[in-house]
C-alpha positions as CSV (number, residue, x, y, z in Angstrom):
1,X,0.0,0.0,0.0
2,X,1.5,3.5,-1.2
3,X,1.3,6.5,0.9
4,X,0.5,9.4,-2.0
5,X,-0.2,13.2,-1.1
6,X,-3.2,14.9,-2.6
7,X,-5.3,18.1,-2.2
8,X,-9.2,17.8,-1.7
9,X,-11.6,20.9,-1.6
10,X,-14.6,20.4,0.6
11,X,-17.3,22.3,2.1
12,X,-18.6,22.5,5.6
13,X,-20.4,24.1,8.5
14,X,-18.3,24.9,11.9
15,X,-19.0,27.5,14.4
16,X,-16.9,29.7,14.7
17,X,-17.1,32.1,18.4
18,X,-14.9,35.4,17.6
19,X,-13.4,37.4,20.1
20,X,-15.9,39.6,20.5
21,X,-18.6,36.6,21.0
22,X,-16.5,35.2,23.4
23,X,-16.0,38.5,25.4
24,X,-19.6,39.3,25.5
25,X,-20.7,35.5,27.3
26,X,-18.0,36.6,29.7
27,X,-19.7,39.9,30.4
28,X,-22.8,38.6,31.0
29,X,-21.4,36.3,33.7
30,X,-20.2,38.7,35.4
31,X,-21.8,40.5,38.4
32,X,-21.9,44.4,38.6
33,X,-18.9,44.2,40.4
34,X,-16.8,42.0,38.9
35,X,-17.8,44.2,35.6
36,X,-16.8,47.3,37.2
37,X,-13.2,46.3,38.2
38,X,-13.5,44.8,34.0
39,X,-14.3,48.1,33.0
40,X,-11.6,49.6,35.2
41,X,-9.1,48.1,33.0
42,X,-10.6,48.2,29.9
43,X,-10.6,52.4,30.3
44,X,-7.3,52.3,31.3
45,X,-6.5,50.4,27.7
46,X,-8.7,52.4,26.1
47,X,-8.3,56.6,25.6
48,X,-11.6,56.5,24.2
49,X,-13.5,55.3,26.7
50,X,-14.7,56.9,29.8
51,X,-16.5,56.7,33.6
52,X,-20.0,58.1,33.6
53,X,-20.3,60.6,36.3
54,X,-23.6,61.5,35.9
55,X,-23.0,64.7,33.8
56,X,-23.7,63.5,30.4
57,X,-22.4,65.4,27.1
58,X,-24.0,65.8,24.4
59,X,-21.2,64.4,22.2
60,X,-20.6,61.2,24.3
61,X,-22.7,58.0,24.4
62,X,-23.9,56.3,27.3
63,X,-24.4,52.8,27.7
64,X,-27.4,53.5,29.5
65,X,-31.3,53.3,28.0
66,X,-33.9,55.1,28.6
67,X,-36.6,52.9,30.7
68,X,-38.6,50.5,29.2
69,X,-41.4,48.5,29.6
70,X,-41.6,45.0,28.4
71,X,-45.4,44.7,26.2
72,X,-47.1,42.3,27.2
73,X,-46.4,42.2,30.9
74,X,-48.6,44.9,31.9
75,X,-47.9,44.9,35.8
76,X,-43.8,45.1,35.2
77,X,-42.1,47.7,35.0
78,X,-38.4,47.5,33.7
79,X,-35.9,50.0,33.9
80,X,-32.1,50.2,34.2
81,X,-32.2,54.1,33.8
82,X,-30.5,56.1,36.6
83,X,-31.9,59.0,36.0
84,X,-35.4,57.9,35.1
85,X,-37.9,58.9,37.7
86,X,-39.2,55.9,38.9
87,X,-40.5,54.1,42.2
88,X,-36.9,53.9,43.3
89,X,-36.1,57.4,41.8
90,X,-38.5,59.0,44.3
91,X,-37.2,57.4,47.1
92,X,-33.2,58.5,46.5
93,X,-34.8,62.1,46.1
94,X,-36.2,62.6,49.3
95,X,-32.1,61.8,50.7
96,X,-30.6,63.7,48.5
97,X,-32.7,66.7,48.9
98,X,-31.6,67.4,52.4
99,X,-30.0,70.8,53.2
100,X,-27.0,71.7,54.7
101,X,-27.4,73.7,58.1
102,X,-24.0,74.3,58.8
103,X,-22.3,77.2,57.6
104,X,-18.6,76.6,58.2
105,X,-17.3,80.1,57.1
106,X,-19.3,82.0,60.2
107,X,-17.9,79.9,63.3
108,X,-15.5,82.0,65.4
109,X,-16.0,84.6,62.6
110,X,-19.2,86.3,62.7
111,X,-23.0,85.6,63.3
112,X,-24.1,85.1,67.3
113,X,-20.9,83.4,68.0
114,X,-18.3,86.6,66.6
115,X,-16.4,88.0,69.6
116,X,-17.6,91.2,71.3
117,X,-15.8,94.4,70.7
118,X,-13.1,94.6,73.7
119,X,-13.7,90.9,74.5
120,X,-11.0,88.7,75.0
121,X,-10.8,86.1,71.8
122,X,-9.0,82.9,72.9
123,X,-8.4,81.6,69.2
124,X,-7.1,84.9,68.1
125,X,-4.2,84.9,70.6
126,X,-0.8,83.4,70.0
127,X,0.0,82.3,73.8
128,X,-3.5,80.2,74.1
129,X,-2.9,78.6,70.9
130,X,0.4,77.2,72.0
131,X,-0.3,76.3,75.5
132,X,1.5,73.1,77.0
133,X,4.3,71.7,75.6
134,X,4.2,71.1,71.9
135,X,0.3,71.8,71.6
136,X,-2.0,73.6,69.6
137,X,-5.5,74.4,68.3
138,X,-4.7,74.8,64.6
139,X,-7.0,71.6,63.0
140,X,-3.9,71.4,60.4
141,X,-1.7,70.3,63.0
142,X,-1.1,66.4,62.6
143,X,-1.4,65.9,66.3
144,X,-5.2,66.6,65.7
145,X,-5.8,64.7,62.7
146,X,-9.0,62.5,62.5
147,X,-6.5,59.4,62.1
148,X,-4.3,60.2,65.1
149,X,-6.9,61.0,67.4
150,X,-9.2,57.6,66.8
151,X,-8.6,55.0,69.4
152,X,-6.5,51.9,68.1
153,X,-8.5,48.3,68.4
154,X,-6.0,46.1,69.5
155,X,-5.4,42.9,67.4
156,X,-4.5,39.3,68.8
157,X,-1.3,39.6,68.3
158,X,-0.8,43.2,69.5
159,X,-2.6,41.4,72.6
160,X,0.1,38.3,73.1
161,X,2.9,40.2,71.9
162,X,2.8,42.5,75.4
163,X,2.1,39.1,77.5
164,X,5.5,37.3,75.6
165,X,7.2,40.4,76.7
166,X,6.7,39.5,80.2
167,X,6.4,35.9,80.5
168,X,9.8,34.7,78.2
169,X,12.7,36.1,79.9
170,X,15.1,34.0,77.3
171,X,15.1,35.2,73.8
172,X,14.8,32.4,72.0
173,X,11.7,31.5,73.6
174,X,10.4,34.7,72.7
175,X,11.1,33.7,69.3
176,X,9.4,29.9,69.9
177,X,6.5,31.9,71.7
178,X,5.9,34.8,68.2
179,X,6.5,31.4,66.2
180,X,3.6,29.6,67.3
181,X,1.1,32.6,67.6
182,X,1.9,32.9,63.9
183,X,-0.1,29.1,63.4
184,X,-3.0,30.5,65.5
185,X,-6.4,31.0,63.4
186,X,-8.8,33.2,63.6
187,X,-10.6,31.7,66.3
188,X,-7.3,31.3,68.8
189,X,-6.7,27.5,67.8
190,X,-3.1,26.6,67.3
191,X,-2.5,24.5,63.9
192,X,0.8,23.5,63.8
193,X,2.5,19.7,63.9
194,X,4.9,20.7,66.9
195,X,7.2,17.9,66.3
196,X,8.4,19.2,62.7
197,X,8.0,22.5,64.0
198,X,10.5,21.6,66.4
199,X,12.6,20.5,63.8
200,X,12.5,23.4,61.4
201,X,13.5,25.6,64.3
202,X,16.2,23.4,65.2
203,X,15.1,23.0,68.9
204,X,14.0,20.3,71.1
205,X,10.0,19.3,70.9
206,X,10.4,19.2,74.8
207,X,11.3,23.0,74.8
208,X,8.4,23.7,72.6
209,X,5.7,21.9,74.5
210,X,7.5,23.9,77.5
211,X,6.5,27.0,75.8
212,X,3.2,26.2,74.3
213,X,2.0,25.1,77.8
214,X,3.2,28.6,79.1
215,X,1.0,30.2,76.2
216,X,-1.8,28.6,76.8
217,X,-1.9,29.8,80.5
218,X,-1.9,33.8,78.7
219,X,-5.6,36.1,78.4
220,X,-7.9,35.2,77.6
221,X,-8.1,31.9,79.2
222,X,-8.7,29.1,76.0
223,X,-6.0,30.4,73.5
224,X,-3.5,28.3,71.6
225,X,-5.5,25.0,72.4
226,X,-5.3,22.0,69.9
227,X,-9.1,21.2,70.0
228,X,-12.6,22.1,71.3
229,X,-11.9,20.1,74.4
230,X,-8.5,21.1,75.9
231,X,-10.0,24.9,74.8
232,X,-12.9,24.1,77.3
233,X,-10.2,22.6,80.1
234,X,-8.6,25.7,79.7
235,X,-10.5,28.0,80.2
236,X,-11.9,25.6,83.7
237,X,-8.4,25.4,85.0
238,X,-8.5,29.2,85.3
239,X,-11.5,28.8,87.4
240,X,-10.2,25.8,89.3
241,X,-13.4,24.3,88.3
242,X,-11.1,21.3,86.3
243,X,-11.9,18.1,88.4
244,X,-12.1,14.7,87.2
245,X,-16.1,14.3,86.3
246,X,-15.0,17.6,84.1
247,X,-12.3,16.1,82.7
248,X,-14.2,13.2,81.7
249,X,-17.3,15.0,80.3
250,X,-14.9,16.7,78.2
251,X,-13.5,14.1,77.2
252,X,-16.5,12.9,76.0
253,X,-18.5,15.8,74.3
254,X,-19.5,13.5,71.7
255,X,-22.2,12.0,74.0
256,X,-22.8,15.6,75.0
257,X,-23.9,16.8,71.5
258,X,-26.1,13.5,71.3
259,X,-27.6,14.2,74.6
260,X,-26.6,11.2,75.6
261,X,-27.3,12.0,79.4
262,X,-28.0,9.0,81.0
263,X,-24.5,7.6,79.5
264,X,-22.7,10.7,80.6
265,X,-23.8,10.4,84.4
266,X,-22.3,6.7,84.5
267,X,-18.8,8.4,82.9
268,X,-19.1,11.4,85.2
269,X,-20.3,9.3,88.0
270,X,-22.8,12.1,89.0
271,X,-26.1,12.2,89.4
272,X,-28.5,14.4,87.3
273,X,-28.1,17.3,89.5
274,X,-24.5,17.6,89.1
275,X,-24.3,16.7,85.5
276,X,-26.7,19.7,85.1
277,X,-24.6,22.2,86.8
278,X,-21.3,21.2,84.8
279,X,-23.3,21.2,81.3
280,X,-24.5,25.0,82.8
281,X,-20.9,25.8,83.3
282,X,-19.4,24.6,80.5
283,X,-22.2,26.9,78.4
284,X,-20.9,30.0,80.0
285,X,-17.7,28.7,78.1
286,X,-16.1,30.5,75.0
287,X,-15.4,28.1,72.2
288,X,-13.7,30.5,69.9
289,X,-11.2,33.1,72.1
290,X,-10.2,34.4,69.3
291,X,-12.6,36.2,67.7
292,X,-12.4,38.6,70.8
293,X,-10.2,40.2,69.0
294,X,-9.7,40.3,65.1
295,X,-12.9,41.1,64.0
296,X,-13.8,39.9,60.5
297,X,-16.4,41.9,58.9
298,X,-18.5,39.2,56.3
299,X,-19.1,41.1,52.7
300,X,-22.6,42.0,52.5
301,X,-24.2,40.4,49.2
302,X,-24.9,43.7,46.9
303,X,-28.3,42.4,44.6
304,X,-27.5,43.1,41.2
305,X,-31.3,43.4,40.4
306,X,-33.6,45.6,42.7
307,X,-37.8,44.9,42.7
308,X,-40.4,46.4,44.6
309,X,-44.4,46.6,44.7
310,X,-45.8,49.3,42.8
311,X,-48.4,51.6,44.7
312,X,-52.3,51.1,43.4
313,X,-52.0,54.4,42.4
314,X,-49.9,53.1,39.8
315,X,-51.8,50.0,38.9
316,X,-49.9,47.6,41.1
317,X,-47.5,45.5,40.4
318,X,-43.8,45.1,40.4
319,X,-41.1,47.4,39.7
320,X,-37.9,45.6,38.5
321,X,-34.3,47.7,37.7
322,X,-30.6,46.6,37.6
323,X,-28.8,48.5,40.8
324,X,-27.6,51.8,39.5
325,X,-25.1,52.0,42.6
326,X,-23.4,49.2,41.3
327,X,-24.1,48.9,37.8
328,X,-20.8,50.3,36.4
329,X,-21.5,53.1,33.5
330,X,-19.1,53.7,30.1
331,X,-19.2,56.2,27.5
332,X,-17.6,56.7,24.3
333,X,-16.2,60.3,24.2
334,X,-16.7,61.2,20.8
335,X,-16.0,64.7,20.8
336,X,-12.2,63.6,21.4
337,X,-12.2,60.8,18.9
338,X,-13.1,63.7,16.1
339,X,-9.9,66.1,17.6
340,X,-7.0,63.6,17.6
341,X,-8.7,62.0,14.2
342,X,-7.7,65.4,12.6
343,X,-4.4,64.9,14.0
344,X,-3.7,61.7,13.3
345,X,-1.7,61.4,9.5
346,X,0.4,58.3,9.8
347,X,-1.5,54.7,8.7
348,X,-0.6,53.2,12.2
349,X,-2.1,56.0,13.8
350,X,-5.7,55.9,12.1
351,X,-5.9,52.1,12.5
352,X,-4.9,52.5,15.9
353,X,-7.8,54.5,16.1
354,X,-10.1,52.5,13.9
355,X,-9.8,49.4,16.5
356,X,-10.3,51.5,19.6
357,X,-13.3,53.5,18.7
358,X,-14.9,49.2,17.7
359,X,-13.9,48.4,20.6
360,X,-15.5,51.6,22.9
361,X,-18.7,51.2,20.6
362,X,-18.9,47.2,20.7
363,X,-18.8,47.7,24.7
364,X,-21.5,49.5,25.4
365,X,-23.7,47.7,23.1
366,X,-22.4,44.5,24.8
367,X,-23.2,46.0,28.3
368,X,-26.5,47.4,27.0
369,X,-27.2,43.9,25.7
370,X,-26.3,42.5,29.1
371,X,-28.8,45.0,30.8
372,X,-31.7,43.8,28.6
373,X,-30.6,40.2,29.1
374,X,-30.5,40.3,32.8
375,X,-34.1,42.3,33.0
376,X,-35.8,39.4,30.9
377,X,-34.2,37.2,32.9
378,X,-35.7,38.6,36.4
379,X,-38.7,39.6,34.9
380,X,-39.8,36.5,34.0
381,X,-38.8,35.0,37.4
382,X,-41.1,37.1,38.7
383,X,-43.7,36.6,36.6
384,X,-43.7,32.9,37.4
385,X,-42.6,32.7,41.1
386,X,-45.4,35.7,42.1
387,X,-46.8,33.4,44.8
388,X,-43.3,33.2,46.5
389,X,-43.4,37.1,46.5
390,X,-46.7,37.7,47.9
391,X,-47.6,34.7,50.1
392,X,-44.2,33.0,51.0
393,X,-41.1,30.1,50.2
394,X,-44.0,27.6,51.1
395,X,-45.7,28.9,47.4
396,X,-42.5,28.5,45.8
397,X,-43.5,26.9,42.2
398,X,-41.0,24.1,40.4
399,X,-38.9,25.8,37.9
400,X,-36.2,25.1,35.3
401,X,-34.0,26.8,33.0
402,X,-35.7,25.8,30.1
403,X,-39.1,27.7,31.2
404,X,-37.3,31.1,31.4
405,X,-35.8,30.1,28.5
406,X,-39.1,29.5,26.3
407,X,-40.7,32.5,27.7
408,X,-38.0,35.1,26.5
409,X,-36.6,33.7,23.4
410,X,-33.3,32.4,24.7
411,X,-31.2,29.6,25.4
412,X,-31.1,27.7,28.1
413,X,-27.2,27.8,28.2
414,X,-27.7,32.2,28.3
415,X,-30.2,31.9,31.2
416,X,-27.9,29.8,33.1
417,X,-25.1,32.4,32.9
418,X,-27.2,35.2,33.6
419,X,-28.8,33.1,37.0
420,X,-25.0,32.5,38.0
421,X,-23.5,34.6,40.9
422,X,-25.9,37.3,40.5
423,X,-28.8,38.2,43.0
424,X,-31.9,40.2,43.6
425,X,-33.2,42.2,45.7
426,X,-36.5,41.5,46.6
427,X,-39.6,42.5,49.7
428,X,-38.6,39.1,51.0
429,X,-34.8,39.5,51.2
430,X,-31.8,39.0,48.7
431,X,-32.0,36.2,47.0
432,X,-29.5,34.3,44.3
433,X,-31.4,34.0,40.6
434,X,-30.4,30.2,40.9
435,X,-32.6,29.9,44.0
436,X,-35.9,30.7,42.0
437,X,-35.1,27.2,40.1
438,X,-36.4,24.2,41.9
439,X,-36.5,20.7,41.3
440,X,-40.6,19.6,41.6
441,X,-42.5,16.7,43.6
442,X,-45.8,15.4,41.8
443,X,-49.0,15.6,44.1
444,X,-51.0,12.7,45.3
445,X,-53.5,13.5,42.4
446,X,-51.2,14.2,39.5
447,X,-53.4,17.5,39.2
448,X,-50.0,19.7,40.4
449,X,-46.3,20.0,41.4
450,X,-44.5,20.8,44.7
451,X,-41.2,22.4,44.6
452,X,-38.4,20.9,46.3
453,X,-38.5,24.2,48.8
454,X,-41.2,24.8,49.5
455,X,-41.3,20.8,50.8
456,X,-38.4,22.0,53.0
457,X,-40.1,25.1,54.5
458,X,-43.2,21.9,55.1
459,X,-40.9,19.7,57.1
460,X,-39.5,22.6,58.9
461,X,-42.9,24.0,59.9
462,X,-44.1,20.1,61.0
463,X,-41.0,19.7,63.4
464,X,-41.0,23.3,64.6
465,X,-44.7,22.6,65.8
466,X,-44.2,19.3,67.3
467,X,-44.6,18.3,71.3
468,X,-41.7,16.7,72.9
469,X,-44.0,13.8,73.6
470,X,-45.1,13.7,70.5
471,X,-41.8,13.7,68.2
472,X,-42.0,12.9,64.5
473,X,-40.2,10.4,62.9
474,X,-39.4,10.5,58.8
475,X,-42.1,8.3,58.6
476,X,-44.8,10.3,60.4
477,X,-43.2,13.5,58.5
478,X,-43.9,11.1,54.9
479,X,-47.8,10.4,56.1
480,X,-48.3,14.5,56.4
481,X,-46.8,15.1,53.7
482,X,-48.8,13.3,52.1
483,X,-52.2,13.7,53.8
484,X,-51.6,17.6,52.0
485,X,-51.5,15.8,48.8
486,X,-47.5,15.7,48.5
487,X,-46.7,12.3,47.0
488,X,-42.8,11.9,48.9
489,X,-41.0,9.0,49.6
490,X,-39.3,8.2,53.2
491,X,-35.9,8.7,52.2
492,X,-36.7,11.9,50.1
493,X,-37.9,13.4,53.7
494,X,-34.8,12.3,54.8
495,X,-32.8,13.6,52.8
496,X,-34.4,17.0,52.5
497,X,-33.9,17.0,56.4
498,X,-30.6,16.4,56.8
499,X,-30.0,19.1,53.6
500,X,-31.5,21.3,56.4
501,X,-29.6,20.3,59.5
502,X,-32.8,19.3,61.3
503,X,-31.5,16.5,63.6
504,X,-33.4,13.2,63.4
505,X,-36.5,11.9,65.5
506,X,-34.1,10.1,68.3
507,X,-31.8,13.6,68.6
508,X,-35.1,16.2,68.8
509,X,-36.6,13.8,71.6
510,X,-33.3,14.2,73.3
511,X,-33.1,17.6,72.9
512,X,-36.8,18.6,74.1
513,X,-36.7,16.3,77.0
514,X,-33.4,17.4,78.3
């Protein structure tokens, strides 16, 4: 068999996603503050391209609309228009309408407060203004700056680092002592294999044992333990309270969070009196030392969409908008495009120019794009989930993507990135896109579906209401269920229980009856 070269012209169909496409699915990923930091860059690359401060020329182009209603919804209003004057409109006007009642330039100058004629005028003498050694009343004086005058919060380690000053009179267990606060987390826990910690600082494991045990003895009582139990002992060895029924409950707070108290009393050997009082002490207990100090503030989840209820007055209804203190704005500033065009004589030059003015023009119909997609998107949601808004997560209907999808004209794959990482603000609370689409349970009668959530918010209603002589098993939870007309299976209850962290019938009768 020969091995010959030869040419062959065929034809075919491939799809082909440019540049530009593939740009554009990121953009709509992206939430309003991953696009802002996006655009941050992009202006940098781009001379063309500019913020939006809210003072539009005539000559640039926003990527804004003007609002817009979708026809055919009749009770929706859609707008991503900052300036339009719209339910939330109204309400940022009545802040930023408040006037100013301070007028700085009269204080100590004129007005009720000027000196009288012949007075004596401490702040216009040199002698007051210098009294004391280095001070002064001038507000441009560093000593007196906002920053210098605010009182320091004191970190963790600002915290042991004056205690290792005077506990470790040898240097190098100073240096053992900063060494292991550095494996301390947040919550005062030390996590750190001392034996090859030992080894990496080339020092016995004996010596730092010696100086671990010293530095869990610092304030606050519970610091640099190794688990949730020694923590606890800790903190009861300051209060001489560590005896040996202690030592065994804590030794055994497995049994503790079963509520396992009949077993715990033949550990302890107590009787239920006593085992009371130490469960009572060891509540008044702090599991986490650390955060005493290092304060973490979470990040707040900023909606990307806003939606309230409409007033009668303006037929009722929901108003829907992307959040304008978010939503990152762009224009294209045209007016400089046309000057340095004039300028511009060399071929590089124009193309250079050519490519930027594409690009400036292609983003803001890609972000306007986005804007539309995203108010479809959450319109439609709340079109179909209504019920949830008005009556609660118990009304919560069974969706997928592919409903949105039909409704607006869309893929499935587009209303999946657009649902991603991005969330609403709603009467109810702030709420992910993704959590509007459920997963649905057929009723007893075949006549309707149940989502998967509002199941949940069922079984979590059932067990909040239940006696503690009355506990409900999965079983018992199933027959409710299903008396409503939810057709569920045993283990589905199960499972949607445990998804919830409800403990099971056994732990609840354990709980209630202790």
């Amino acid at each position: 068999m020969s091995i010959n070269q030869r040419l062959d012209l065929r034809q075919g169909q491939t799809l082909t996603m440019t540049p530009q496409l593939q740009q554009a699915i990121k953009l709509l990923q992206m939430s309003n503050i991953e696009l802002a930091e996006f655009l941050e860059a992009e202006i940098e690359k781009n001379p063309l391209l500019e913020k939006d401060d809210g003072t539009q020329s005539p000559a640039s182009e926003s990527v804004e609309a003007e609002e817009t209603a979708r026809p055919g919804d009749g009770d929706i209003l859609t707008s991503h228009n900052a300036d339009g004057q719209d339910a939330f409109a109204a309400d940022r006007a009545a802040a930023d309408d408040r006037p100013l009642d301070t007028d700085f330039d009269n204080v100590f100058t004129g007005g009720d407060m000027a000196p009288q004629e012949g007075g004596y005028d401490a702040f216009a003498t040199d002698s007051f203004a210098s009294v004391g050694s280095g001070g002064s009343l001038k507000f441009d004086d560093p000593d007196f700056s906002f920053e210098n005058t605010m009182a320091k919060e004191q970190t963790l380690r600002d915290h042991l680092e004056e205690q290792i000053q005077l506990e470790f009179e040898n240097a190098g267990d100073r240096a053992i002592a900063r060494v292991l606060g550095d494996y301390l987390d947040e919550a005062g826990y030390i996590r750190a294999d001392l034996p090859a910690l030992a080894e990496r600082l080339g020092t016995e494991l004996a010596r730092v044992e010696r100086v671990l045990d010293t530095l869990q003895r610092l304030d606050p009582a519970g610091l640099f333990a190794r688990s949730l139990s020694e923590c606890l002992a800790l903190q009861l060895r300051e209060r001489d309270r560590l005896d040996p029924a202690m030592q065994k409950l804590l030794q055994n707070l497995d049994l503790l969070g079963a509520h396992d108290l009949k077993k715990l009393r033949n550990i302890c050997e107590v009787d239920e009196e006593d085992l009371r009082d130490m469960i009572a002490e060891i509540k008044t207990l702090n599991p986490k030392p650390g955060l005493a100090f290092d304060r973490f503030i979470s990040q707040t989840v900023v909606p990307d969409v806003l939606m309230k209820p409409l007033p009668k007055s303006r037929g009722g209804g929901w108003a829907v908008e992307l959040n304008s203190d978010t939503l990152p704005r762009v224009l294209v500033n045209r007016t400089y495009y046309a000057e340095i065009t004039k300028n511009a004589t060399g071929q590089k030059d124009k193309e250079y120019l050519s490519a930027q003015i594409n690009s400036a023009n292609w983003l803001v119909r890609a972000l306007e794009q986005r804007a539309e997609t995203i108010l479809k998107v959450a319109t439609d949601i709340i079109v179909q989930q209504e019920a949830f808004f008005l009556y609660g997560v118990e009304y919560l209907k069974p969706l997928v993507l592919k409903d949105v999808a039909s409704a607006i004209g869309m893929h499935e794959s587009t209303v999946s990135r657009v649902t991603t990482g991005k969330y609403i603000g709603t009467p109810r609370g702030v709420f992910e896109l993704k959590y509007f689409f459920t997963s649905g349970v057929a009723s007893t009668d075949g006549s309707a579906t149940w989502s998967s959530e509002a199941i949940k918010a069922r079984i979590k209603t059932l067990v909040d209401a239940e006696k503690p002589a009355a506990i409900l098993s999965d079983d018992d939870l199933m027959a409710s269920l299903k008396a409503e007309g939810i057709d569920i299976a045993r283990r589905t209850v199960a499972k949607y229980r445990e998804a919830m962290k409800i403990p099971s019938s056994v732990q609840r009768r354990r709980l209630k009856n202790s």
